[in-house]
C-alpha positions as CSV (number, residue, x, y, z in Angstrom):
1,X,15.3,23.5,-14.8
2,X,15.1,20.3,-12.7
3,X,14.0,22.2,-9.6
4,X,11.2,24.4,-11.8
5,X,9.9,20.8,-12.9
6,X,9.8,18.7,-9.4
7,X,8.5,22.8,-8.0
8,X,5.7,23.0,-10.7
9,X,5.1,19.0,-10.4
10,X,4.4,19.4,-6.3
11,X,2.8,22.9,-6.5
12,X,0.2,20.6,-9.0
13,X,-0.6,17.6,-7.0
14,X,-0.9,19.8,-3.9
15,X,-3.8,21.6,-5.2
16,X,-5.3,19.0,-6.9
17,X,-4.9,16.8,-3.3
18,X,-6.4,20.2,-2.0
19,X,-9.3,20.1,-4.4
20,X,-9.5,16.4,-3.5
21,X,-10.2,16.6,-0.2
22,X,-12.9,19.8,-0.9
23,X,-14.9,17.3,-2.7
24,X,-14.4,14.3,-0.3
25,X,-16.4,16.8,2.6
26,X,-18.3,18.3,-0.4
27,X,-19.8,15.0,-2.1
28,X,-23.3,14.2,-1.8
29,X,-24.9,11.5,-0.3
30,X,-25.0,8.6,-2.8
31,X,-22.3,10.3,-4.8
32,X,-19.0,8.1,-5.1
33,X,-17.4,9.8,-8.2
34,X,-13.7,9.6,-8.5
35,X,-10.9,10.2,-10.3
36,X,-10.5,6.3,-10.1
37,X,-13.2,6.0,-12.6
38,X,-11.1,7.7,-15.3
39,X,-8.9,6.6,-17.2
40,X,-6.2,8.9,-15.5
41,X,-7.4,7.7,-12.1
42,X,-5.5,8.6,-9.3
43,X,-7.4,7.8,-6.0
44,X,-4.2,5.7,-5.1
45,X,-1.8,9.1,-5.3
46,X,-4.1,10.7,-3.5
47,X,-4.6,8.2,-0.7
48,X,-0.9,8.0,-0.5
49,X,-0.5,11.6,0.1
50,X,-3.0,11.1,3.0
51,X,-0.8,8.6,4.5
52,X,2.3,10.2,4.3
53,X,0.6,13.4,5.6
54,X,-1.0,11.1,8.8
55,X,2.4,9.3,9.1
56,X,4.5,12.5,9.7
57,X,2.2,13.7,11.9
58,X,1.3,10.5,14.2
59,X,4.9,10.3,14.5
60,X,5.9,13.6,15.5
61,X,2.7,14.1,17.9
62,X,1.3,10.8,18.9
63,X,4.5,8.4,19.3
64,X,7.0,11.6,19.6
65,X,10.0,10.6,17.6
66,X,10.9,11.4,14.0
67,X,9.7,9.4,11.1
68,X,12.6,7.4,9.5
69,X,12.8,6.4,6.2
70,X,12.6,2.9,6.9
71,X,10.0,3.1,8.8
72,X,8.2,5.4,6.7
73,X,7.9,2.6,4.3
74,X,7.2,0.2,6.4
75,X,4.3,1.7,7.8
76,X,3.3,3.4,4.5
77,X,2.8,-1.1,3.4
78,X,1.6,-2.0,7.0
79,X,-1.4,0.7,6.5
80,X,-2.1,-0.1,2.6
81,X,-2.8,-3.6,4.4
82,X,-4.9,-2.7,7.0
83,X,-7.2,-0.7,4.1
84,X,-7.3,-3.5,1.8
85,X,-8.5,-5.8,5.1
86,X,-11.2,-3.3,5.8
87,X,-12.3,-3.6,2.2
88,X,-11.9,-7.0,2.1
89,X,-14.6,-7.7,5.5
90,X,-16.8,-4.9,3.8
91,X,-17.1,-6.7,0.4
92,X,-17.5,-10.3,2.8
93,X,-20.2,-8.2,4.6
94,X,-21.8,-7.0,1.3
95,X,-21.7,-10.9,0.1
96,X,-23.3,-12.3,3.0
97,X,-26.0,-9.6,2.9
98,X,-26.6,-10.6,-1.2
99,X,-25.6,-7.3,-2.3
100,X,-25.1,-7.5,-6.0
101,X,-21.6,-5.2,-5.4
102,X,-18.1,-5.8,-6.9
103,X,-15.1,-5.8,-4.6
104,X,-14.1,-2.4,-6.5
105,X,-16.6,-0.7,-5.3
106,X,-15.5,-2.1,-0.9
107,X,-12.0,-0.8,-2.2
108,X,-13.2,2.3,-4.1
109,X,-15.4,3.3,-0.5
110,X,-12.4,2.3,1.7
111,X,-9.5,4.0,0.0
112,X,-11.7,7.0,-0.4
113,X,-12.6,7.6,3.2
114,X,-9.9,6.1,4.9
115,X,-6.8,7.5,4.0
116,X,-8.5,11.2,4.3
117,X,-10.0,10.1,8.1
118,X,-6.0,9.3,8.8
119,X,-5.0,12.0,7.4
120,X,-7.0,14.4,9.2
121,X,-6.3,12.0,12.2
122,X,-2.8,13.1,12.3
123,X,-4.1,16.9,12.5
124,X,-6.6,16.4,15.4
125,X,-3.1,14.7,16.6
126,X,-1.2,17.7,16.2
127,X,-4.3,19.8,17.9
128,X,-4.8,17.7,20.8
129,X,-0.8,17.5,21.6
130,X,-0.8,21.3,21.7
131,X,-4.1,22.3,23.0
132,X,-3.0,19.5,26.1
133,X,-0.7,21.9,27.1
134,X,-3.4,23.6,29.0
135,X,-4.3,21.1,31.2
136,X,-1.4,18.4,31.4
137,X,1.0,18.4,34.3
138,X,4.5,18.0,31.9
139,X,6.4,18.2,35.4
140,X,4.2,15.0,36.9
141,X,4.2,13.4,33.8
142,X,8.0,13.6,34.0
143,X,8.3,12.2,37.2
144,X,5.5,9.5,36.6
145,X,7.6,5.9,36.6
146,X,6.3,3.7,33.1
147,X,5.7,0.8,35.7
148,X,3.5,2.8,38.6
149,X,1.2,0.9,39.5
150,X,-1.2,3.5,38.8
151,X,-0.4,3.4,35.0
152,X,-3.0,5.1,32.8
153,X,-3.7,7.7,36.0
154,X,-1.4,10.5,34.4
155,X,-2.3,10.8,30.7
156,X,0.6,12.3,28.3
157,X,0.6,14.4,25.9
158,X,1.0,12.1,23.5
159,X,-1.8,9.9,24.9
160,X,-4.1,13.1,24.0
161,X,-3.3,13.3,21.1
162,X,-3.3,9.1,20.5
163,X,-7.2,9.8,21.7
164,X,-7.7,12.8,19.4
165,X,-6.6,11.0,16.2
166,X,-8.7,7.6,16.8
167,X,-11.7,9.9,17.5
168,X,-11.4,11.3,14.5
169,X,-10.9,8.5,12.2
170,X,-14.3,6.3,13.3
171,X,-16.1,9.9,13.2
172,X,-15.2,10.4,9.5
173,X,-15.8,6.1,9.2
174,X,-19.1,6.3,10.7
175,X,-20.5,9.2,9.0
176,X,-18.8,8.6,5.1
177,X,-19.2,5.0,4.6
178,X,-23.0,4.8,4.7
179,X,-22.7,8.0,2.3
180,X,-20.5,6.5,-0.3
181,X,-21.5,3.0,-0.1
182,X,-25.3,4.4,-0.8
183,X,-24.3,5.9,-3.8
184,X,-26.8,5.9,-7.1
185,X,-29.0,4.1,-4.9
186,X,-27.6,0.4,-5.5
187,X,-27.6,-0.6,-2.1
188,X,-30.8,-1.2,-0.4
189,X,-30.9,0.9,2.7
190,X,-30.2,-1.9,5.3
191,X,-27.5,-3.3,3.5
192,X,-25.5,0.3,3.3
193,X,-26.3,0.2,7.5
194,X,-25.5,-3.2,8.0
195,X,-22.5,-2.9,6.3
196,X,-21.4,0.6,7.4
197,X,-21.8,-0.8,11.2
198,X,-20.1,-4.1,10.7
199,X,-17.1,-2.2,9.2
200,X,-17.1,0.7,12.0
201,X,-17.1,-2.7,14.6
202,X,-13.9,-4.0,12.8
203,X,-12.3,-0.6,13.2
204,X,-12.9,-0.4,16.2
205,X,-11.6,-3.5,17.4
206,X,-8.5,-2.9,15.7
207,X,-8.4,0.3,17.1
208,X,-8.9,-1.3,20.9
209,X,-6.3,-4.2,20.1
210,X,-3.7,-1.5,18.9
211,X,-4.8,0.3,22.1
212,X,-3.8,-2.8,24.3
213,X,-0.4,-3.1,22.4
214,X,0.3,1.1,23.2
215,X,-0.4,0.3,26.4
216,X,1.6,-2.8,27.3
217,X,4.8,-1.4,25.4
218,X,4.3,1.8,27.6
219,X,4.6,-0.8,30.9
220,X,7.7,-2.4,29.6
């Protein structure tokens, strides 16, 4: 009876999560409505099923090892961070422009589009590691030493699919924060593109920093 329960329980959020993401790619411009906004909100179940689903897969395809539980958890808080900093320099970026917006609505826009951009990060992983397989040497990358001095010359498979999943995480940023965060029309115009481009800047510079790191521990 246990097993019906947790079956029937999983079998519900998966296609509600389904349903979720329909509507994410679905929403109109100017259109932020969420389950949040109810009183049975649950943008923060849904955004941790996006994680876990772009965890497993950065893992498996992008670093190549198997996803502990420890450090499932670990990265699961490490990434909840990084969205609350992104809302965090959006609401600062909405203050500084005069923007009569709550910090609910930076954290509404950012745990609405980020969690799905990772999560479909971890696909275009998955994509890029196999479709690499057409065009990647696995014998030369074998044989390449991590301290050539030619480093970076022989990209992985993993390094494909590292690209892949970035890529698609500042394409989903740029094109559905402006979208969200001009929703109903309380945003002036400039304010949704000053704020959409400052945000995508911070991204990006995270993205470039953790970049640097990749490549540093790769030399070691």
């Amino acid at each position: 009876m246990d097993f019906e329960k947790a079956l029937s329980f999983a079998e519900k959020y998966s296609r509600e999560y389904l349903l979720y993401l329909l509507d994410f790619f679905r929403r109109k411009r100017g259109d932020l409505r969420t389950d949040v906004e109810q009183p049975e909100g649950k943008i923060v179940v849904y955004a941790m099923i996006s994680a876990s689903i772009g965890l497993f897969l950065s893992y498996k395809f992008v670093s190549g090892v198997d996803l502990t539980a420890q450090a499932f958890f670990i990265e699961l808080f490490v990434k909840f961070a990084y969205w609350l900093a992104i809302a965090l320099f959006l609401h600062l970026i909405l203050l500084v422009t005069r923007a009569q917006a709550a910090f609910m609505t930076a954290l509404l826009v950012t745990l609405t589009v980020m969690p799905v951009a990772y999560a479909l990060g971890g696909y275009a992983a998955y994509l890029m590691n196999k479709l690499s397989w057409f065009w990647v040497d696995l014998d030369a990358n074998a044989k390449a030493p991590s301290n050539d001095a030619n480093f970076g010359a022989v990209l992985t498979q993993h390094d494909y699919a590292y690209f892949g999943a970035v890529l698609t995480q500042l394409v989903i940023a740029f094109i559905y924060f402006p979208r969200l965060l001009s929703r109903d029309g309380a945003l002036a115009r400039w304010r949704v593109a000053v704020a959409s481009m400052g945000v995508s800047l911070f991204i990006i510079m995270v993205q470039l920093v953790a970049l640097a790191g990749q490549i540093e521990r790769q030399k070691v």
